[in-house]
C-alpha positions, 0 to 999 in steps of 0.5 A, spaced: 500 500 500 502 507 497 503 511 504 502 519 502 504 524 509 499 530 510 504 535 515 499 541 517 499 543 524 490 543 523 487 538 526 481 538 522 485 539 515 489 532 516 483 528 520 480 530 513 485 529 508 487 523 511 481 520 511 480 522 504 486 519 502 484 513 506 478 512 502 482 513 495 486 506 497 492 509 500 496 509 507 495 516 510 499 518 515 499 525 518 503 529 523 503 536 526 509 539 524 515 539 520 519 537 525 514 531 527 515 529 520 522 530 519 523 525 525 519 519 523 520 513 519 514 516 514 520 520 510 524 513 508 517 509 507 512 515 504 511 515 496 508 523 497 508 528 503 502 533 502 506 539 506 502 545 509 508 552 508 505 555 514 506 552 519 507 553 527 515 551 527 519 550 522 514 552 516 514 547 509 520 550 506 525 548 511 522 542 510 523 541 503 529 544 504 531 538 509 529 533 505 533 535 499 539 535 504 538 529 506 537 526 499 529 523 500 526 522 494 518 523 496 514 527 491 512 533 494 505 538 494 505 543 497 498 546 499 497 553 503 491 557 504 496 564 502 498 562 495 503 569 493 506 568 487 513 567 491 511 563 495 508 558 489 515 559 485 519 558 492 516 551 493 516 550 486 523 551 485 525 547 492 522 541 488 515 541 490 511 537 484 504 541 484 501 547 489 495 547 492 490 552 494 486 551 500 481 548 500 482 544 494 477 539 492 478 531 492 479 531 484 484 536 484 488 533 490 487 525 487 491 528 480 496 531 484 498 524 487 496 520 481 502 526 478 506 525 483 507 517 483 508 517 475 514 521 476 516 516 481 
């Protein structure tokens, strides 16, 4: 079974997606924090990692700049309720495979994974 991290610091944002992920067939995983994250066994075991960029604590991306440090090859989409033009090309360029505003709906998210997974 495909393992996909949803990492947002709101409980009800990765309560939802978790179980949406999970009645989509995938393992889901969630985490409060980047750090959380970075710390788990999830980052060697996920196929895709849906980041939130403003979180409390380290925001999304240090995460993603963390990762690429540390040579993980997960597929990144990034999600955020505040999608400035910089902060989308910042997450783009720091490898993210898509962008997503919040909220954003299943099949937008779902095609997202799908993407991501063909890349791999």
């Amino acid at each position: 079974m495909i393992t996909v991290c949803v990492v947002d610091d709101d409980f009800s944002v990765r309560k939802s997606l978790s179980n949406l992920l999970k009645s989509a067939g995938y393992r889901a995983v969630s985490f409060a924090s980047g750090e959380e994250f970075l710390s788990s066994t999830a980052v060697d075991e996920s196929a895709c990692v849906l980041l939130d960029l403003k979180m409390i604590g380290m925001q999304g991306l240090e995460v993603q700049h963390r990762l690429h440090e540390a040579g993980k090859s997960l597929g990144v989409i990034c999600m955020s309720a505040h999608d400035d033009d910089d902060s989308v090309q910042r997450a783009l360029a720091a490898g993210a495979v898509r962008f997503l505003r919040k909220p954003f709906s299943e099949d937008v998210l779902l095609a997202s994974i799908m993407a991501v997974l063909d890349r791999r």
